[in-house]
Wavefront OBJ file of the C-alpha trace (Angstrom):
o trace
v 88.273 -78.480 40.337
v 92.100 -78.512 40.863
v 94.541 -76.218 38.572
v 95.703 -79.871 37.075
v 92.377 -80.846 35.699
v 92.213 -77.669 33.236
v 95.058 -77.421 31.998
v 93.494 -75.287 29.062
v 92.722 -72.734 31.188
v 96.341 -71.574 31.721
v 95.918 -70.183 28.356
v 93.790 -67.217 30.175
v 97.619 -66.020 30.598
v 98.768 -66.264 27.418
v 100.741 -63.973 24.924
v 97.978 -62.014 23.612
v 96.632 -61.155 27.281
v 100.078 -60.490 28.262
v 100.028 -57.920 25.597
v 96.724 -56.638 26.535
v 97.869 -56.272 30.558
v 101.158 -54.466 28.822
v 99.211 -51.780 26.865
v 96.003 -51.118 29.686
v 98.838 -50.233 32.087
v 100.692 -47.921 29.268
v 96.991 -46.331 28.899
v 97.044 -45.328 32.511
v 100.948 -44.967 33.411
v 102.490 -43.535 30.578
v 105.904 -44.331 31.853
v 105.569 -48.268 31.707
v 108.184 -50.083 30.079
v 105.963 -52.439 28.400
v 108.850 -53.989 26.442
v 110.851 -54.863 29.732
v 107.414 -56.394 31.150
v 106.973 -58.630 28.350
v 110.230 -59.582 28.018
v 110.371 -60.645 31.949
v 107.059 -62.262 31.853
v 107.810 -64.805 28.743
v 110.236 -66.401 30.294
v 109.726 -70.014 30.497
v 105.514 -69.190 30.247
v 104.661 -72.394 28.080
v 105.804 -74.302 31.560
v 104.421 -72.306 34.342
v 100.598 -73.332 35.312
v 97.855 -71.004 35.297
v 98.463 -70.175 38.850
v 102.241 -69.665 38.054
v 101.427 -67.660 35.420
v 98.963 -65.368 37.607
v 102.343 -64.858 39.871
v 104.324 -63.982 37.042
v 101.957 -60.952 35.697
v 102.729 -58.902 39.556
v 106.234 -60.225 39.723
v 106.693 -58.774 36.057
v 104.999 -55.374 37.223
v 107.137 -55.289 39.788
v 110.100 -56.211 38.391
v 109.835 -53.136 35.856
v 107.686 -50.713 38.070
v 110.283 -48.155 39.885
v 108.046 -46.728 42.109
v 106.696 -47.591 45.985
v 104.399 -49.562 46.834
v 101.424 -46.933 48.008
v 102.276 -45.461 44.708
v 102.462 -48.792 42.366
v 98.617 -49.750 43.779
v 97.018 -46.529 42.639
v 98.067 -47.569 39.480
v 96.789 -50.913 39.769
v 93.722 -49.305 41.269
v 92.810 -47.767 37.628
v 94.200 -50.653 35.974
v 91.640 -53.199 37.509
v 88.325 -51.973 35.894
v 90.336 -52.001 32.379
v 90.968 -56.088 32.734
v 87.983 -57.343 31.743
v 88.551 -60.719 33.195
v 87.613 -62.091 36.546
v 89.896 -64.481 36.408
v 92.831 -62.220 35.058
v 91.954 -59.647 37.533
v 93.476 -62.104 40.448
v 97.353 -60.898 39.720
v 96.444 -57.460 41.521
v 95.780 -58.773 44.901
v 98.705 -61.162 44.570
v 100.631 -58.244 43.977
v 99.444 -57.148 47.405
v 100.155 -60.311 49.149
v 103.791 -60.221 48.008
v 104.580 -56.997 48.339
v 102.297 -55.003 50.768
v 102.255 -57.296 54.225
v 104.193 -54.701 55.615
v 101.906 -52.091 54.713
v 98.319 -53.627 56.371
v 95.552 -50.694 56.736
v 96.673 -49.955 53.301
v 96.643 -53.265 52.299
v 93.560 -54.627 53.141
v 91.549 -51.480 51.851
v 93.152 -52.472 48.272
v 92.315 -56.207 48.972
v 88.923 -55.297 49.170
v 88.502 -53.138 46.468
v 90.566 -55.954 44.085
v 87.867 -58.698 45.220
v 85.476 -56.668 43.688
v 86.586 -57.360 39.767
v 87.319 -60.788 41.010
v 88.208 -62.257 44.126
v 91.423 -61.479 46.800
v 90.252 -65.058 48.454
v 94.101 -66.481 47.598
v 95.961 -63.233 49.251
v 94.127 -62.477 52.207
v 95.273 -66.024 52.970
v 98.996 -64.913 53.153
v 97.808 -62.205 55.836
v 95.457 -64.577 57.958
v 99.401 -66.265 58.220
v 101.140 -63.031 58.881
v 98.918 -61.659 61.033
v 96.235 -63.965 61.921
v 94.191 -61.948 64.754
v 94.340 -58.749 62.770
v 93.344 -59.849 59.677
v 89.947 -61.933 60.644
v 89.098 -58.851 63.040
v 89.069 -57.004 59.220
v 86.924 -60.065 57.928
v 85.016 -60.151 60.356
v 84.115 -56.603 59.303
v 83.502 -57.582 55.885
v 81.502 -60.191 56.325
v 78.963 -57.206 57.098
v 79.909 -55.596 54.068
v 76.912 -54.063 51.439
v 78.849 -55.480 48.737
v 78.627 -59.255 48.202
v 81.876 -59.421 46.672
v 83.404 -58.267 50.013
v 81.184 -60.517 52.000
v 82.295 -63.289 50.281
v 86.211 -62.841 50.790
v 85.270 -62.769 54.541
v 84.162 -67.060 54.228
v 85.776 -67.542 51.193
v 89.207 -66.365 52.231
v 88.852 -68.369 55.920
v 87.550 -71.400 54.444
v 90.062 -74.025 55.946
v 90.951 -75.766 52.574
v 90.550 -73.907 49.977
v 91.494 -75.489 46.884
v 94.382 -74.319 44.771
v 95.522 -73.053 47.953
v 97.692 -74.210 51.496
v 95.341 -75.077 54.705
v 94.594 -72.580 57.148
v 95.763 -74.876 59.880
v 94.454 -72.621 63.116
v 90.681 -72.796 61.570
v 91.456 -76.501 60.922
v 92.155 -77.040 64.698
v 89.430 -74.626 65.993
v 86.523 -73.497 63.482
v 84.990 -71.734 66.008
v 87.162 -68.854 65.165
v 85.411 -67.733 62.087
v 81.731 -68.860 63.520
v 81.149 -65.052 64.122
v 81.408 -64.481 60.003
v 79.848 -67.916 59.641
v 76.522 -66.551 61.669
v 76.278 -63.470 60.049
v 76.120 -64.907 56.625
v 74.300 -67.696 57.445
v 70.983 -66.296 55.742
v 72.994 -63.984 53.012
v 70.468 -63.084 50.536
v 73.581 -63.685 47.728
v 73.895 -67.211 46.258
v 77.508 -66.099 45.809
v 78.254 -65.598 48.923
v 75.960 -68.744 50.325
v 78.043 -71.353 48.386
v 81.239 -70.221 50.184
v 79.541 -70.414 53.277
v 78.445 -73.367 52.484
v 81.594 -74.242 50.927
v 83.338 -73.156 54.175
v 81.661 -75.783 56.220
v 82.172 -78.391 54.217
v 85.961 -78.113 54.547
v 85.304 -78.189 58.320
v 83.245 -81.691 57.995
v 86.615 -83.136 56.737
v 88.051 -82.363 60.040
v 85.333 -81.585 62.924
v 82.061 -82.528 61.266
v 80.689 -82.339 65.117
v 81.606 -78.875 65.393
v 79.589 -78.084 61.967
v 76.308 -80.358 62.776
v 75.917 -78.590 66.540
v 76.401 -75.312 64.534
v 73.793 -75.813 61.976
v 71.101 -77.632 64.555
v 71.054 -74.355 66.114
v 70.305 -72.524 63.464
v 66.778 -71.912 61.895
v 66.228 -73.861 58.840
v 62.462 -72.066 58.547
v 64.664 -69.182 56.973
v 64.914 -70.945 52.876
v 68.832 -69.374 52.523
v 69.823 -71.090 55.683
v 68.498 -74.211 54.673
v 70.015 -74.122 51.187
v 73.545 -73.142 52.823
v 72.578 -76.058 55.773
v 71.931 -78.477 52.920
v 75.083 -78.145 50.943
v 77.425 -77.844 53.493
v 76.089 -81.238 54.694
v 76.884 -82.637 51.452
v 79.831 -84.880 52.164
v 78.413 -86.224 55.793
v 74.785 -86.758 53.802
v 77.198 -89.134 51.587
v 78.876 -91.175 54.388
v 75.316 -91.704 55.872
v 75.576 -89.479 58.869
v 72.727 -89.970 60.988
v 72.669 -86.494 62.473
v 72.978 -84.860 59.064
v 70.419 -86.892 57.594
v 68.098 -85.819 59.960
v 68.980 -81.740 59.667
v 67.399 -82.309 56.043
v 64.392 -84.530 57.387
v 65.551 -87.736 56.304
v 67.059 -89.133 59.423
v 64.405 -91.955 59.344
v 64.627 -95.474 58.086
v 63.272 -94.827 54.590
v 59.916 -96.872 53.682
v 61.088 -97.817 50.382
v 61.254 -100.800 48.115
v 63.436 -100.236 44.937
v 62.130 -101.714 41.277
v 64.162 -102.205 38.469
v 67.357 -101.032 38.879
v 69.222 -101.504 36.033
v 72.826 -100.810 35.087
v 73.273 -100.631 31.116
v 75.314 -101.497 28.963
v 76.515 -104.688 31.465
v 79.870 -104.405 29.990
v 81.647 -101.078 28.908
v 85.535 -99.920 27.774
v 87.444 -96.698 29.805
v 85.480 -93.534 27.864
v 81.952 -95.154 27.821
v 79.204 -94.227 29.582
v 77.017 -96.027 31.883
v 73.187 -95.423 32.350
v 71.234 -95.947 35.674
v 67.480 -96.197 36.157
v 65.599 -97.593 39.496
v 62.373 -96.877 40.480
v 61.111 -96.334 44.397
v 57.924 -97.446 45.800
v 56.847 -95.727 48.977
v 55.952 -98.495 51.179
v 54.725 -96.337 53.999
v 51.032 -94.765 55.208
v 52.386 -90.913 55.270
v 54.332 -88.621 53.134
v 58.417 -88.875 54.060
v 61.609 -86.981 52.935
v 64.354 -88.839 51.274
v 67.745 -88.267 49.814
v 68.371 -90.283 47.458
v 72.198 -91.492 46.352
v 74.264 -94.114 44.881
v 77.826 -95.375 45.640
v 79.679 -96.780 42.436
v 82.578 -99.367 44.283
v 85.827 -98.485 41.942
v 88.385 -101.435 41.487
v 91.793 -99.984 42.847
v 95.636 -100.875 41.816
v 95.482 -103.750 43.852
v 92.308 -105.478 43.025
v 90.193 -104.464 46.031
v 87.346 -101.647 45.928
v 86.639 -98.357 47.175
v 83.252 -96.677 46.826
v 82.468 -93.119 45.404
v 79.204 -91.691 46.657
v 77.248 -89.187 44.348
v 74.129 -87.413 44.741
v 70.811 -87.760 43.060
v 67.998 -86.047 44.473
v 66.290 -85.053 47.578
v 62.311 -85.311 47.418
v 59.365 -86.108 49.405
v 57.698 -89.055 48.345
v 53.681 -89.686 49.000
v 51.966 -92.694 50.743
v 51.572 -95.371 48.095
v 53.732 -93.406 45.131
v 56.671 -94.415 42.930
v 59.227 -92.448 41.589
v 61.350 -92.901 38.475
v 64.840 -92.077 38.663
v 67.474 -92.278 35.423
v 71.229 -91.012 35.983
v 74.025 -91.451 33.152
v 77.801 -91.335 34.102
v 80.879 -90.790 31.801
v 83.698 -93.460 32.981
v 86.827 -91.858 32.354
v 90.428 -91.141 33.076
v 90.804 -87.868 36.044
v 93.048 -86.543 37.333
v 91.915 -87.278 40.507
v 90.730 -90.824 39.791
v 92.131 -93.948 37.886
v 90.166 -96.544 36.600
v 91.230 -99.789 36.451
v 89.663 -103.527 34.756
v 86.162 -105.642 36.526
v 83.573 -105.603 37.955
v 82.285 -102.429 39.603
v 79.091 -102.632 41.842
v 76.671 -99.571 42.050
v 74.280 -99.417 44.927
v 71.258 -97.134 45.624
v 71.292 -95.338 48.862
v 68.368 -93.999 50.804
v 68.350 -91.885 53.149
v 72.392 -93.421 54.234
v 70.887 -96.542 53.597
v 71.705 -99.431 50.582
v 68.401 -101.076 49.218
v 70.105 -102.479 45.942
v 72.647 -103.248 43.474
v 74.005 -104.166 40.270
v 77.500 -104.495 38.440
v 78.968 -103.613 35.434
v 82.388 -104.958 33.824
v 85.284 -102.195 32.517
v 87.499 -103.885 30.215
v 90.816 -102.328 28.978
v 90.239 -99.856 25.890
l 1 2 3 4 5 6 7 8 9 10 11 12 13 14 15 16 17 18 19 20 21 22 23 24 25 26 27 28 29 30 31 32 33 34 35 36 37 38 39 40 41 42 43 44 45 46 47 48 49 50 51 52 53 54 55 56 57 58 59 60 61 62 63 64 65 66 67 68 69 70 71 72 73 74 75 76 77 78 79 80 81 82 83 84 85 86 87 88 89 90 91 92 93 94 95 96 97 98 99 100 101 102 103 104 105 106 107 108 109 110 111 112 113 114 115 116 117 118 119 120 121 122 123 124 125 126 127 128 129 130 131 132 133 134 135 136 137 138 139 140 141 142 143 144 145 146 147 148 149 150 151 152 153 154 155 156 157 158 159 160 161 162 163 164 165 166 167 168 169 170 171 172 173 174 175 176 177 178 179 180 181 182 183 184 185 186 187 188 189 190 191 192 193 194 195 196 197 198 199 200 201 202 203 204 205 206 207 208 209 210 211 212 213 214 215 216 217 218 219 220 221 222 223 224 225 226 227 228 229 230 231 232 233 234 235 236 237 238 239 240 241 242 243 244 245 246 247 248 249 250 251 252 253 254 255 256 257 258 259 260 261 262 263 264 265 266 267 268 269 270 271 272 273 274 275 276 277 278 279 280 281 282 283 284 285 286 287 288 289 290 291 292 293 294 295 296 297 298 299 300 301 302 303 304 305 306 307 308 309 310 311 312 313 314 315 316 317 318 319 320 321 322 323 324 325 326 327 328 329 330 331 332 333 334 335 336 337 338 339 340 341 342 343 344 345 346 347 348 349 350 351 352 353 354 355 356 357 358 359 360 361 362 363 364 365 366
């Protein structure tokens, strides 16, 4: 998800929270000047995006808040179990990251108490910059932390692209400098914490997918977490047909499979429609064998040529002799990270990296 595609949810820091931030931190500093901090923090707020809007809460606190900074976090210590939001709850490590780099040991302990109402994954980010060495020795740390919360900042934090955030460009160039939190929460027994290590690899396939498929063949994939984190963080080199990652999940062979079928209904559909998809697969061969199962849709462009779009359907093992039935139904419509444009789109089933068929459908103008 980018910040762009909800824009609803920049309402999470709207007037009536504002006022609710305002009187929690009356209830447990008497002295606030709750006027002033509503007053600063309305400026301009129907323009500012949810993220800006986050910003605006500490800059507001600090803007009315006369005290230091070891003093101002003990207040936002006893503020944080009074949000009530997750989401909300990300201004007070913000607040740390813009005003407490100069402060570290302190820092980092508040960091990691913050992540625990709901994440410091944005602002340990400005510390990895600050003080890069320092900082992942301290994640490193955490990443053997009791508390999954904790354990998660230590991959979420590092991951080289995390979204609504800048690129970590020193993991980007050499992701072997988090492989030591990487390993030990390769088999976390917290699906939290497995989908950012998953997650975390992922980013890397966008920029050394070697690195991350010599990582994961040496890991055991007998152990079920490390299989589920090995299988999603292959997700995007599954996609592009990567041999090596196909066969880390057991489908590296040339699938046995003859596709029935396939049909792509209605034929011809307007921007907002929806499109249904239904194949079925006949095993062809003499034993049981592991497929993953995909299908590309190719997506006219400005220009008139195409580009294709790879989603996932299902991984499975398929017996000698038996068919499967598969049905998928797609909503064709305007993101903000994709524009449609008029004729004819191809989809194609993929197993195992490979196509085995295809059909069209036409998008006409609304």
């Amino acid at each position: 998800m980018t910040e762009q595609s909800a824009p609803a949810l920049k309402e999470i820091f709207n007037v009536e929270r504002l006022q609710h931030i305002a009187t929690e931190m009356s209830a447990v500093y008497p002295a606030f000047n709750a006027k002033a901090f509503l007053k600063h923090a309305k400026v301009g707020l129907a323009e500012l995006s949810v993220m800006q809007r986050m910003a605006r809460v500490s800059e507001s606190l600090h803007a009315v808040i006369e005290l230091d900074y070891a003093h101002t976090l003990k207040l936002l210590y006893a503020l944080a179990p009074r949000l009530n939001s997750a989401f909300v709850s990300l201004f007070l490590p913000h607040y740390v990251a813009s005003y407490g780099l100069g402060d570290f040991k302190r820092s980092m302990a508040a960091l990691k108490y913050f992540t625990t109402f709901g994440s410091s994954e944005f602002a340990i980010r400005h510390f990895l910059l600050h003080d890069f060495e320092r900082t992942l020795a301290v994640m490193q740390e955490w990443s053997l932390d009791a508390n999954d919360h904790v354990r998660r900042l230590a991959s979420e934090g590092s991951r080289p692209r995390l979204p609504w955030s800048f690129r970590l460009a020193q993991v980007q160039a050499n992701p072997a400098l988090c492989a030591s939190i990487l390993d030990n929460l390769k088999a976390d027994s917290s699906l939290y914490v497995r989908k950012s290590v998953a997650n975390h690899l992922n980013d890397i396939t966008k920029d050394d997918p070697e690195w991350v498929l010599s990582l994961i063949e040496g890991w055991n994939l007998d152990n079920p977490h490390t299989a589920w984190i090995a299988r999603h963080a292959l997700r995007s080199l599954i996609k592009q047909g990567n041999t090596r990652a196909l066969t880390l999940m057991g489908a590296g062979a040339k699938a046995e499979v003859k596709v029935h079928q396939l049909k792509v209904t209605p034929t011809v559909i307007t921007l907002g429609e929806r499109i249904r998809l239904s194949f079925c697969l006949e095993s062809t061969a003499t034993t049981a064998q592991k497929l993953v199962v995909d299908y590309a849709i190719d997506y006219v462009k400005s220009a008139g040529h195409s580009a294709a779009k790879v989603f996932k359907l299902k991984a499975f093992t398929l017996g000698a002799g038996e068919h499967q039935s598969i049905r998928r139904e797609q909503h064709i419509r305007e993101l903000t990270t994709r524009k449609h444009y008029p004729g004819t789109h191809w989809v194609h089933v993929l197993v195992n990296g490979e196509r085995l068929a295809s059909a069209e459908f036409e998008l006409r103008k609304p």
